[in-house]
Backbone bond lengths (Angstrom), bond angles and torsions (degrees), N, CA, C in turn:
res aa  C-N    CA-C-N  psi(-1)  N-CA   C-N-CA  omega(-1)  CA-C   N-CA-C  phi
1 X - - - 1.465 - - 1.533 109.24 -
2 X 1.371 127.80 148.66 1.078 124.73 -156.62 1.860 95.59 -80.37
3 X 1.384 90.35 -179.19 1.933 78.98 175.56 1.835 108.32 -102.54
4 X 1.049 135.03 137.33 1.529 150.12 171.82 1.491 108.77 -48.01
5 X 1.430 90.53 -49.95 2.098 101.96 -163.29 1.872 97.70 89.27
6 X 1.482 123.50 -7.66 1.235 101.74 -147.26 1.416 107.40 -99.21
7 X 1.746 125.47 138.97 1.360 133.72 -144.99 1.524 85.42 -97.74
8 X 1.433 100.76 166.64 1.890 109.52 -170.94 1.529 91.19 -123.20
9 X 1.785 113.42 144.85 0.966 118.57 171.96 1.492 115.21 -36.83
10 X 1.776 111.20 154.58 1.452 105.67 162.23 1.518 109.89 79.99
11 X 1.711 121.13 -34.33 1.928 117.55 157.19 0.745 111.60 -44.29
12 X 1.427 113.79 142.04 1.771 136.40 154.61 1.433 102.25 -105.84
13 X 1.262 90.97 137.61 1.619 101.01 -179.40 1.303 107.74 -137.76
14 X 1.754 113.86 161.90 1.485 118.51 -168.71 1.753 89.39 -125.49
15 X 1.165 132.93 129.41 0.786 134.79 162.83 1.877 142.95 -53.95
16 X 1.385 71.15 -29.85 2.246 114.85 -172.42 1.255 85.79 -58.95
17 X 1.474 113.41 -59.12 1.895 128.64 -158.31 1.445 95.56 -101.86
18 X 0.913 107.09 35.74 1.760 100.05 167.45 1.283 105.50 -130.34
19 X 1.815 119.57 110.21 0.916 110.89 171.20 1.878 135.90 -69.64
20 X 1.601 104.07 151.72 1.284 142.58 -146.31 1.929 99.28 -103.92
21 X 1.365 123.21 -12.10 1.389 117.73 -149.33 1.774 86.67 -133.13
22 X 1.076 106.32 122.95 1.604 123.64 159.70 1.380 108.64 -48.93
23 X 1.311 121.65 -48.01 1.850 116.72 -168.24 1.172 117.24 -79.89
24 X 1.579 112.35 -3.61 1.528 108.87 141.47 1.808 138.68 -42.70
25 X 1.698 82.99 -37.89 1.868 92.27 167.13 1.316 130.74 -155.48
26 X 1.498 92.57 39.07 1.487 120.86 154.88 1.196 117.79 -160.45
27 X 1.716 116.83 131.09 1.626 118.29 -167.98 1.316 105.35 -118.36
28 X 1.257 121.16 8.33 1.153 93.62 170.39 1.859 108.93 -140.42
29 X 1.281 129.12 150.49 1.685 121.38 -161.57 0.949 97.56 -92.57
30 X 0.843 148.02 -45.07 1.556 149.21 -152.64 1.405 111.58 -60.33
31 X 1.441 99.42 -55.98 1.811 123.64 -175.29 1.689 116.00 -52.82
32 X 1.940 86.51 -44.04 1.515 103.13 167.65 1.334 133.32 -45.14
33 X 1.546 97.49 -61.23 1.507 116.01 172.04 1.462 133.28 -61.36
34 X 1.666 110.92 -31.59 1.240 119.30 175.22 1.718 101.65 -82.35
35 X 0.998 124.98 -32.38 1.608 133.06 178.48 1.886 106.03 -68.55
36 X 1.262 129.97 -47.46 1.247 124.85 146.52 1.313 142.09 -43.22
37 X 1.349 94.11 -43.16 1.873 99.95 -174.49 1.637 103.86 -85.14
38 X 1.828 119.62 -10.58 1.855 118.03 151.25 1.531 105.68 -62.14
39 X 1.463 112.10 -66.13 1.685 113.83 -173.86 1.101 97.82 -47.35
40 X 1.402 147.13 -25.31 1.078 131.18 -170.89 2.057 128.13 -81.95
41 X 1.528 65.50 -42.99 2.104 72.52 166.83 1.561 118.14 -90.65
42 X 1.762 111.11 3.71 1.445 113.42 176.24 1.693 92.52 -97.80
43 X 0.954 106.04 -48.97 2.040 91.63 169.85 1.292 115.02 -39.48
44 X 1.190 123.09 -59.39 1.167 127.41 175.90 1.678 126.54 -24.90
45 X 1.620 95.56 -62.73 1.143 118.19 -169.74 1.533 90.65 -77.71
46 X 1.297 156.07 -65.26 1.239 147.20 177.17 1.806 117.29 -56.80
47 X 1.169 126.01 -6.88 1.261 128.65 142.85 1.343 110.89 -74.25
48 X 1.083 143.11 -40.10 1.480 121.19 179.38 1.399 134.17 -79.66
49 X 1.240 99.30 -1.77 1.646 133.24 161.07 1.656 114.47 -63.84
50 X 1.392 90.10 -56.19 1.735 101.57 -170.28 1.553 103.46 -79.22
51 X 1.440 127.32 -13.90 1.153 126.65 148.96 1.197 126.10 -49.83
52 X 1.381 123.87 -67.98 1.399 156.40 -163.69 1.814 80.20 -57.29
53 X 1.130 105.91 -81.09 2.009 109.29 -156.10 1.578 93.45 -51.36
54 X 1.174 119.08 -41.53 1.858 100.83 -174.65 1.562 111.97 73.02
55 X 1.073 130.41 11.45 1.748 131.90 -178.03 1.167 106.33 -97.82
56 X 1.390 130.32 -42.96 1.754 132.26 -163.98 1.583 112.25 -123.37
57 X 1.498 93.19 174.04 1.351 100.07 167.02 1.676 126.20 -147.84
58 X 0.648 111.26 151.37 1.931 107.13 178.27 1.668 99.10 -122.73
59 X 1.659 96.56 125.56 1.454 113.63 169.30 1.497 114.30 -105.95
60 X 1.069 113.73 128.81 1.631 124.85 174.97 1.513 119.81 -89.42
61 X 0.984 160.67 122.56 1.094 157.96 170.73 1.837 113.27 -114.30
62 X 1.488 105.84 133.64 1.341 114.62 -159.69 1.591 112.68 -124.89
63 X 1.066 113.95 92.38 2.046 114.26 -178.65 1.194 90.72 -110.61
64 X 1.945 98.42 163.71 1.069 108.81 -171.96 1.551 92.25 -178.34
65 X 1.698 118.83 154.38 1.621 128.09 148.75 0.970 76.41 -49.39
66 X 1.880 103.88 175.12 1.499 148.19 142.88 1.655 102.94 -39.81
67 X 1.082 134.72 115.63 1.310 126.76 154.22 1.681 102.80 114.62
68 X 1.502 109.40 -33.36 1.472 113.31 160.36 1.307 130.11 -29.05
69 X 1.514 145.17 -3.52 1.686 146.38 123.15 1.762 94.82 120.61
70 X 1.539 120.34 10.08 1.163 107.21 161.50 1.406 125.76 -21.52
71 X 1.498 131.33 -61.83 1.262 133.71 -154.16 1.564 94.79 -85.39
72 X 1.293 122.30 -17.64 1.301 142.60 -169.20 1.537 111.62 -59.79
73 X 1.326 95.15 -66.25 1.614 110.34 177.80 1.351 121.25 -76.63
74 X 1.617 118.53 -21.29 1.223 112.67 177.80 1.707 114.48 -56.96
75 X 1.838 78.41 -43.33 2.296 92.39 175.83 0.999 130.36 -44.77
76 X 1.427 94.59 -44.48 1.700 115.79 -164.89 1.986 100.20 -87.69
77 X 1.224 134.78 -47.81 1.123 125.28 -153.33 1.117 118.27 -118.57
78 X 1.856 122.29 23.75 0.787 170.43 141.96 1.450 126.09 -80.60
79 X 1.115 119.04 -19.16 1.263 109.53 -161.70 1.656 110.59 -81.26
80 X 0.922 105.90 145.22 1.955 116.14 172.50 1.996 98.13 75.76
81 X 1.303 113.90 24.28 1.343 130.12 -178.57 1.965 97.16 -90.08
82 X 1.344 125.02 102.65 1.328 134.85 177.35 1.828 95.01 -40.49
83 X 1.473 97.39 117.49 1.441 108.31 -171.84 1.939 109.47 -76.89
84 X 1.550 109.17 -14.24 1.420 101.99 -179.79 1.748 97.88 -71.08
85 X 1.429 129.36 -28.54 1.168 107.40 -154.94 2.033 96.91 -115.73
86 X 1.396 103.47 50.41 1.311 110.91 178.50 1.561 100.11 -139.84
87 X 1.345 113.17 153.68 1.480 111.74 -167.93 1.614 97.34 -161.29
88 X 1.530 121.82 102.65 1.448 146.34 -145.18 1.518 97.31 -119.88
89 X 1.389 122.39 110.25 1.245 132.45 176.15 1.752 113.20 -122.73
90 X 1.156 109.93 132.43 1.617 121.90 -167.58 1.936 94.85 -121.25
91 X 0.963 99.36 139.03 1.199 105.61 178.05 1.323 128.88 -132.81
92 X 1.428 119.33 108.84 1.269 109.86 -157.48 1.113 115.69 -137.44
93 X 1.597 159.17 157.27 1.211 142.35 -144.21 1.556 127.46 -31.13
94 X 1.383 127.21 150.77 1.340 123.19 -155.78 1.214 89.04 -78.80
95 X 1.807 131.95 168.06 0.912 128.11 -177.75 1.805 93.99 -106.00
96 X 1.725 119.95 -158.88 1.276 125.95 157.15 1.071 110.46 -39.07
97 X 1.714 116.05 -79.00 1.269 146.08 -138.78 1.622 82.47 -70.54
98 X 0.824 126.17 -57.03 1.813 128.56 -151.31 1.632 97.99 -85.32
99 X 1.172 128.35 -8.06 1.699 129.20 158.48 1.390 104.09 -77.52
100 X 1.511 114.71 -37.71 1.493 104.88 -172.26 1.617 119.06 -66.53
101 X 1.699 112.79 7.72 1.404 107.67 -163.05 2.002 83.82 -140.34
102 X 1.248 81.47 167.44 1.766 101.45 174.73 1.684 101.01 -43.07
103 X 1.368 110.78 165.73 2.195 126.37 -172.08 1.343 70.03 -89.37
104 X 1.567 154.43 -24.94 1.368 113.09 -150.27 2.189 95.28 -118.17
105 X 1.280 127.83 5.59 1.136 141.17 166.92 1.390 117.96 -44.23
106 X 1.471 129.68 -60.26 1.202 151.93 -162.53 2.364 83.31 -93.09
107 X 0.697 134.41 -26.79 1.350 114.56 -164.56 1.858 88.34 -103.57
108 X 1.504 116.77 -34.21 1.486 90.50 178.50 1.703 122.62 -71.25
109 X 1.343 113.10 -14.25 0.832 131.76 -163.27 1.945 104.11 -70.81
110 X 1.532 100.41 -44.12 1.143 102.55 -173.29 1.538 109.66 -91.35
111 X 1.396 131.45 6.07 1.380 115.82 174.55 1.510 127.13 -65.59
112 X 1.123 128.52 139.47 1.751 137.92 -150.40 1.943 92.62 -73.90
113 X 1.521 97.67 141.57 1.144 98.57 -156.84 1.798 83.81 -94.47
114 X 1.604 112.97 -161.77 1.850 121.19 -156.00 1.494 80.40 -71.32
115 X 0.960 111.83 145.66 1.767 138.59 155.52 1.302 95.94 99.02
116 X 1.696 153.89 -24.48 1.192 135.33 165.38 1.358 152.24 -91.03
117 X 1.167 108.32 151.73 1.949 98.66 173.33 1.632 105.17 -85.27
118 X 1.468 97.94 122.85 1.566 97.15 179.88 1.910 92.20 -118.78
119 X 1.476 104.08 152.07 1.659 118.62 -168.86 1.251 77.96 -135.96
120 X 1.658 112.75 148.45 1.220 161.23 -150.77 1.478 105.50 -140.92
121 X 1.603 119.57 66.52 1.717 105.08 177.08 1.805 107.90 -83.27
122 X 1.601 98.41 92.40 1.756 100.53 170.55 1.963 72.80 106.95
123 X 1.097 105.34 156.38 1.487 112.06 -169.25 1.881 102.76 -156.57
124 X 1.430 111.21 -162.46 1.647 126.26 173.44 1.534 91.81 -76.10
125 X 1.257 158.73 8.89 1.396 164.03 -160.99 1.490 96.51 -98.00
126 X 1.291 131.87 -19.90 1.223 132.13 -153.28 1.076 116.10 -107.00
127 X 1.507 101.68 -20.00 1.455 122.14 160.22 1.566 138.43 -62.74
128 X 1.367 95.86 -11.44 1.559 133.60 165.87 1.382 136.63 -95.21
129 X 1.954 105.49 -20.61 1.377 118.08 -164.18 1.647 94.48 -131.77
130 X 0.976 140.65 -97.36 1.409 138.42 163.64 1.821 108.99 -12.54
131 X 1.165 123.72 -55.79 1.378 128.36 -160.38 1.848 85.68 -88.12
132 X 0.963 126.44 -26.06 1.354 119.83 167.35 1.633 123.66 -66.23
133 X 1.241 109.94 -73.55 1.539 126.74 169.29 1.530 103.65 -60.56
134 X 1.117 146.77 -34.79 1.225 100.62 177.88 1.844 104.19 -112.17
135 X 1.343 137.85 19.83 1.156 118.84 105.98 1.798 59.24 121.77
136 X 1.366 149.01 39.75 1.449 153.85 112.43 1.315 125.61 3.36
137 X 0.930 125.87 -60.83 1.414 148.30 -156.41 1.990 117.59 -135.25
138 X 1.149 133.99 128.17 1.371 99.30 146.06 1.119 141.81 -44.37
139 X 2.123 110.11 146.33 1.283 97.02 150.49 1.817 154.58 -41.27
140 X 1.251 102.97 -18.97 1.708 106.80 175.15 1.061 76.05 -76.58
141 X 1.455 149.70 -93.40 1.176 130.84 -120.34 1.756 136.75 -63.96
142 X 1.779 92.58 -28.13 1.491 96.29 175.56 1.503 118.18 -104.02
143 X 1.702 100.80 10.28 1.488 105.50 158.38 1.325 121.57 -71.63
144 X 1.535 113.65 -36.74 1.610 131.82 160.58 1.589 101.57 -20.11
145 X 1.639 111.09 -60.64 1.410 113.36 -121.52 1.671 94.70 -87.97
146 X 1.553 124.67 -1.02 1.206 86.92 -173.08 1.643 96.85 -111.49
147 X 1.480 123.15 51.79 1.472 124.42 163.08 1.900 88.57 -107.06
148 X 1.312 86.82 -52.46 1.942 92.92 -168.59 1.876 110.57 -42.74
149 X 1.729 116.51 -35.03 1.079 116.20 -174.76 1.756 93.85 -85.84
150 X 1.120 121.18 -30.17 1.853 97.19 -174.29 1.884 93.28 -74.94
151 X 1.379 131.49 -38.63 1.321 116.32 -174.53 1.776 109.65 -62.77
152 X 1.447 120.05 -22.54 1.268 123.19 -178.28 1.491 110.16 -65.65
153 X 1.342 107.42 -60.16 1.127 104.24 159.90 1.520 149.74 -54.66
154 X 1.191 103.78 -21.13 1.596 122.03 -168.49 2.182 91.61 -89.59
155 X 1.118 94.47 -37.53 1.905 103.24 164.88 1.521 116.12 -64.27
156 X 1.711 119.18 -28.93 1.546 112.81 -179.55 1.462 92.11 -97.08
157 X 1.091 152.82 -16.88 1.804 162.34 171.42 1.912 94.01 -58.33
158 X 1.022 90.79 -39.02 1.770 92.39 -161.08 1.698 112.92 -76.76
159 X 1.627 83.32 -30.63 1.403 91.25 -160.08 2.138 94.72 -102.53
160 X 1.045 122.69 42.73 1.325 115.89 -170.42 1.215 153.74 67.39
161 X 1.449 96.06 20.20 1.506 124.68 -175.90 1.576 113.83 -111.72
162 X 1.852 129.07 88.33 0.828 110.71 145.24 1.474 147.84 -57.82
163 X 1.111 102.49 135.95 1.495 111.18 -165.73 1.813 112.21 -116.41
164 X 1.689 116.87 143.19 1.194 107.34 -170.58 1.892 80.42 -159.29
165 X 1.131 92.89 139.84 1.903 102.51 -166.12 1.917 102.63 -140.11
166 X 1.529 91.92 136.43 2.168 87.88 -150.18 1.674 77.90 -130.15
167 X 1.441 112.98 130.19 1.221 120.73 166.88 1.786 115.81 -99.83
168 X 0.822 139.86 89.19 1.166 135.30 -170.81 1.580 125.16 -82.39
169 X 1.615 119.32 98.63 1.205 150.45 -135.89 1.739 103.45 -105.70
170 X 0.815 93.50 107.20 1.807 106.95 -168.93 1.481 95.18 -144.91
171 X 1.723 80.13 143.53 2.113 96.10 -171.45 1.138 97.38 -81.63
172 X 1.786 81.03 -174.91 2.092 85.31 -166.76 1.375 103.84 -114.98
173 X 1.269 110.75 18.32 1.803 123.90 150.02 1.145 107.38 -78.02
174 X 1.517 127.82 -61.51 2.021 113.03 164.99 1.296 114.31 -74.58
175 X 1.004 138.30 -13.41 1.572 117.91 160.81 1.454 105.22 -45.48
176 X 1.974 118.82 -55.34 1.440 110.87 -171.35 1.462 118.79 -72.73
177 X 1.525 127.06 -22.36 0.721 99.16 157.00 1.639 124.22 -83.31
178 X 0.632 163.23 -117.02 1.996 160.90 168.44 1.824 89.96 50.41
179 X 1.556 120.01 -38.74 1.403 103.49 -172.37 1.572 106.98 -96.86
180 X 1.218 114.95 -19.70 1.860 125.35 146.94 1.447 123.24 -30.96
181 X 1.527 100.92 -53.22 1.753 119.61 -163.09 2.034 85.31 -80.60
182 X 1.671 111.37 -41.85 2.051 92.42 -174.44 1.539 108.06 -74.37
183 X 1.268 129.21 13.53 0.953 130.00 -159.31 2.014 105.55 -112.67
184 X 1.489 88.54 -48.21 1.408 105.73 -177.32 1.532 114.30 -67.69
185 X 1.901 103.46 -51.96 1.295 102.41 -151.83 1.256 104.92 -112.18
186 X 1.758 108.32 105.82 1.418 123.86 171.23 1.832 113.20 -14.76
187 X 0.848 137.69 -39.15 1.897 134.39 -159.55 1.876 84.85 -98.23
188 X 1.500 131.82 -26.20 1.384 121.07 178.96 1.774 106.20 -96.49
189 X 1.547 119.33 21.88 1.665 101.26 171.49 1.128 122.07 -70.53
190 X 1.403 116.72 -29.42 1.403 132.11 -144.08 1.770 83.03 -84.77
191 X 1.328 138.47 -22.46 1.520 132.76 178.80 1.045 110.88 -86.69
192 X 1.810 135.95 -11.74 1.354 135.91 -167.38 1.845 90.30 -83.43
193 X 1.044 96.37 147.60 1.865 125.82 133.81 1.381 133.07 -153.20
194 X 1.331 107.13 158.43 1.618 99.90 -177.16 0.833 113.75 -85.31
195 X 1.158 147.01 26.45 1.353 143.32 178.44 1.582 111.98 -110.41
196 X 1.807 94.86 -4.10 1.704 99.18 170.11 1.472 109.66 -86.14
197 X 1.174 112.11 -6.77 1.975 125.10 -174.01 1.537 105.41 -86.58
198 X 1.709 97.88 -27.20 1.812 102.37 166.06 1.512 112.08 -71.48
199 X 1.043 103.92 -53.97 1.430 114.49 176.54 1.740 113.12 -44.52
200 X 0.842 119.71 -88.50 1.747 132.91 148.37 1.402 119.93 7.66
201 X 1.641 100.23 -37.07 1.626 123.19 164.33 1.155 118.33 -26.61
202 X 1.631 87.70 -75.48 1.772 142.66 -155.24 1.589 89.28 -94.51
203 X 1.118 130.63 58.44 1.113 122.05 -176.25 2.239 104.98 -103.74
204 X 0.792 88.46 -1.47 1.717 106.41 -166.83 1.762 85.93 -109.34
205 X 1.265 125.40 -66.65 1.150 120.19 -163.58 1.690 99.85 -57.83
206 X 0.967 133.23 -40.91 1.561 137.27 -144.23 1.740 87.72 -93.64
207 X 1.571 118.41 -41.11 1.689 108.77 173.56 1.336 118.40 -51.08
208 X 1.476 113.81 -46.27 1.522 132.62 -171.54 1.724 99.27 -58.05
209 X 1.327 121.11 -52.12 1.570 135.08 -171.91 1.319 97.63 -68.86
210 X 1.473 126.17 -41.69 1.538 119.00 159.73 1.151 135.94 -43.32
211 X 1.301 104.25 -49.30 1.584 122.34 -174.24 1.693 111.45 -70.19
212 X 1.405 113.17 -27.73 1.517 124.28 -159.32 1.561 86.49 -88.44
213 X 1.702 124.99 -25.59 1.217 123.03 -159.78 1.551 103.10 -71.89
214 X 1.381 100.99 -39.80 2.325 119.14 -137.93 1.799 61.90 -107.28
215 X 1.343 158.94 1.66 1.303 124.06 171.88 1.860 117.32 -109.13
216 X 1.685 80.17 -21.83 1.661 75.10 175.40 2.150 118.16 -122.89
217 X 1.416 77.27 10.58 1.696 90.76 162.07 1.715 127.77 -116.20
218 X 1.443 111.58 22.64 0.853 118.43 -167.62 1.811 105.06 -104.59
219 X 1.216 100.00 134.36 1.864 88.88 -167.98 1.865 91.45 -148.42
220 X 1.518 98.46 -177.23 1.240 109.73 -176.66 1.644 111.44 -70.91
221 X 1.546 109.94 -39.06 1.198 130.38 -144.49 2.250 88.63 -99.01
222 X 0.967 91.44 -19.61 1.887 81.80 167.04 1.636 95.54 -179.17
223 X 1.771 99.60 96.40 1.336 135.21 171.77 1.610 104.00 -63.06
224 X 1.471 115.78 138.84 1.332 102.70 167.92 1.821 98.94 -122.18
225 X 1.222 100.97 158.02 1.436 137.45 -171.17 1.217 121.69 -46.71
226 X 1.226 159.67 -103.85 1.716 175.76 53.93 1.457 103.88 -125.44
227 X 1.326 120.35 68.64 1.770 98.55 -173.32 1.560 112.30 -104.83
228 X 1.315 117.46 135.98 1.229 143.15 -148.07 1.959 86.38 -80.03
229 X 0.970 129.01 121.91 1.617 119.22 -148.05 2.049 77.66 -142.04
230 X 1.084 142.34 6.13 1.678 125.91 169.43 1.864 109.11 -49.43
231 X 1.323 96.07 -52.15 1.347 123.16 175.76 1.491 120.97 -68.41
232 X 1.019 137.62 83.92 1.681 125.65 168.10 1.062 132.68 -25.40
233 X 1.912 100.28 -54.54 1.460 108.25 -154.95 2.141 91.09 -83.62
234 X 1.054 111.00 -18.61 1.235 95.57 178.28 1.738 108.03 -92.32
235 X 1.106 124.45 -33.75 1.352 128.69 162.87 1.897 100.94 -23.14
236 X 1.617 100.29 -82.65 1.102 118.77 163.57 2.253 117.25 5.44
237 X 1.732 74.30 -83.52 1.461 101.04 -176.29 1.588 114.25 -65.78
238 X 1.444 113.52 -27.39 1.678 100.38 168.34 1.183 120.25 -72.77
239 X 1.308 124.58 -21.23 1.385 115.79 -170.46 1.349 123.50 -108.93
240 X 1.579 97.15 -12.41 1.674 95.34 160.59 1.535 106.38 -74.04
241 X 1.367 117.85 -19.17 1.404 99.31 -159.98 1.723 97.58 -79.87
242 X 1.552 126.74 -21.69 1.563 122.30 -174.20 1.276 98.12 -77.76
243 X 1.675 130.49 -27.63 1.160 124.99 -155.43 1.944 97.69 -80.49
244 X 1.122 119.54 -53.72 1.176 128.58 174.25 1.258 138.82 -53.67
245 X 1.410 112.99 -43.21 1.326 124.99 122.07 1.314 115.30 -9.90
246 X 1.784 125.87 -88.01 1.497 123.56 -156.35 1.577 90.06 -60.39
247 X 1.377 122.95 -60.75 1.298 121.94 -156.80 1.607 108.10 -40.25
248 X 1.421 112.23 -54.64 1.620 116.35 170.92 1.146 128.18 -64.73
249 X 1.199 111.29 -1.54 2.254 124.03 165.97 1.453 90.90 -97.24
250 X 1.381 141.35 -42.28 1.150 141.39 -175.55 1.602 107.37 -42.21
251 X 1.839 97.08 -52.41 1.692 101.42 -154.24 1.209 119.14 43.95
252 X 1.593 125.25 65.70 1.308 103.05 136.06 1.483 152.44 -73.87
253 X 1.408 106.44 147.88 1.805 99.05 -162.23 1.665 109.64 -112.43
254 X 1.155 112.19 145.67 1.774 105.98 173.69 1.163 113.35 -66.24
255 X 1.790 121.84 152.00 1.624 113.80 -145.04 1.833 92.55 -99.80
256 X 1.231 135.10 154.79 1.151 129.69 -175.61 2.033 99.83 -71.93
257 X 1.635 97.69 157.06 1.790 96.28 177.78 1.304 111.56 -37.44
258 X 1.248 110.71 174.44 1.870 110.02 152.90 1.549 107.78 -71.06
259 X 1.617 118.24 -49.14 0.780 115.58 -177.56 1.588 127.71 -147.41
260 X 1.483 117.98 157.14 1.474 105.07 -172.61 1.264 127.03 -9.07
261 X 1.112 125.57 111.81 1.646 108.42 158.32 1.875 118.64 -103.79
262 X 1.433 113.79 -13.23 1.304 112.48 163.82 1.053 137.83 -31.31
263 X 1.525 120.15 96.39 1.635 114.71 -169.15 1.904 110.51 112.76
264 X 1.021 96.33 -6.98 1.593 98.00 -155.79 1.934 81.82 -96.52
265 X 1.123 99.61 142.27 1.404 123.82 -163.55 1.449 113.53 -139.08
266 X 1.628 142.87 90.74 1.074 130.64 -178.14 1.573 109.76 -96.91
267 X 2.012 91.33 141.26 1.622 112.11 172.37 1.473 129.08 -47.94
């Protein structure tokens, strides 16, 4: 059976010793790629299902270092995915308006309503890791937050929202290079900032805030991921394979007419 990546309530995990490299459990690319680009047109076809029925939903959630391929995978494992029944949320510093209300306001707001796949690039997780490391908030307060995010979640579980949350785990030898390549190659400036070289710093502090995240937010009801992300094309291929998976435990079915159409014959 292929491997999930996916951690079980109650694991502790080290990040250091967690491998970072796809060819740990896949050797060969080719196999990969042609085995993705099927999951890929069977998502498809089982997204337009979960359109059609209108009852459920599947939420994606997407963390990552700096350079970790968030925007990456949405492109890639997504692609030829019917865009009415997809709903793509980026999340990026709180604004006024969205300080003036609860960290979790702006994220309920955006969960994908019945019939869609909604993705979360950077999520309410950040509220735990960013507001941690760079020292945002007190400690009481974002110790709070990671019961409030498993009850948040365990409230969108209840209410028809599968949920599946993928951390994508890349060393901090390709982190430098990936921030090498925005540096080098004129068509990648426009993705550099320096404020990812701050980040890059804190590269120990932000693992540790990881680890505290995937150990005490990890539940039955929305499992998170470990995917070995050095590799793309296998990045790629792990997560279509969990995503496709749920969709096919999901079974969604096309909804019967409203009404008879037997016999009905148009001019």
């Amino acid at each position: 059976m292929p491997e999930t990546h996916q951690l079980k309530p109650g694991n502790k995990i080290r990040l250091a010793r967690t491998s970072t490299t796809g060819k740990d459990f896949h050797d060969d690319r080719d196999a990969a790629e042609a085995e993705f680009e099927a999951l890929r047109l069977e998502m498809a076809e089982l997204q337009y299902k979960l359109y059609a029925e209108g009852k459920r939903k599947l939420l994606i959630v997407l963390q990552a270092m700096d350079t970790g391929g968030k925007d990456s995978t949405i492109r890639k494992v997504f692609r030829g995915v019917n865009p009415q029944g997809m709903q793509i949320t980026s999340f990026k510093a709180p604004s006024s308006l969205e300080l003036d209300h609860d960290y979790l306001w702006r994220i309920h707001a955006a969960v994908p309503a019945k019939g869609k796949i909604g993705v979360f690039n950077r999520s309410h997780y950040e509220d735990v890791l960013v507001v941690r490391v760079e020292n945002l908030v007190p400690e009481k307060v974002w110790k709070q937050r990671y019961e409030q995010i498993n009850q948040f979640e365990q409230l969108l579980a209840a209410s028809g929202t599968t949920i599946l949350k993928f951390y994508l785990h890349i060393s901090k030898e390709e982190q430098r290079q990936r921030l090498q390549e925005r540096i080098d190659m004129p068509e990648k400036h426009w993705k550099f900032n320096t404020h990812d070289l701050i980040k890059r710093a804190q590269w120990d502090e932000y693992q540790s805030a990881y680890e505290a995240v995937l150990r005490r937010c990890t539940s039955k009801h929305a499992p998170w991921h470990v995917i070995p992300a050095d590799q793309k094309w296998y990045r790629n291929l792990a997560i279509a394979r969990v995503i496709v998976d749920t969709l096919r435990k999901m079974d969604p079915k096309f909804p019967p007419p409203e009404q008879a159409v037997d016999g009905i014959t148009v001019d």
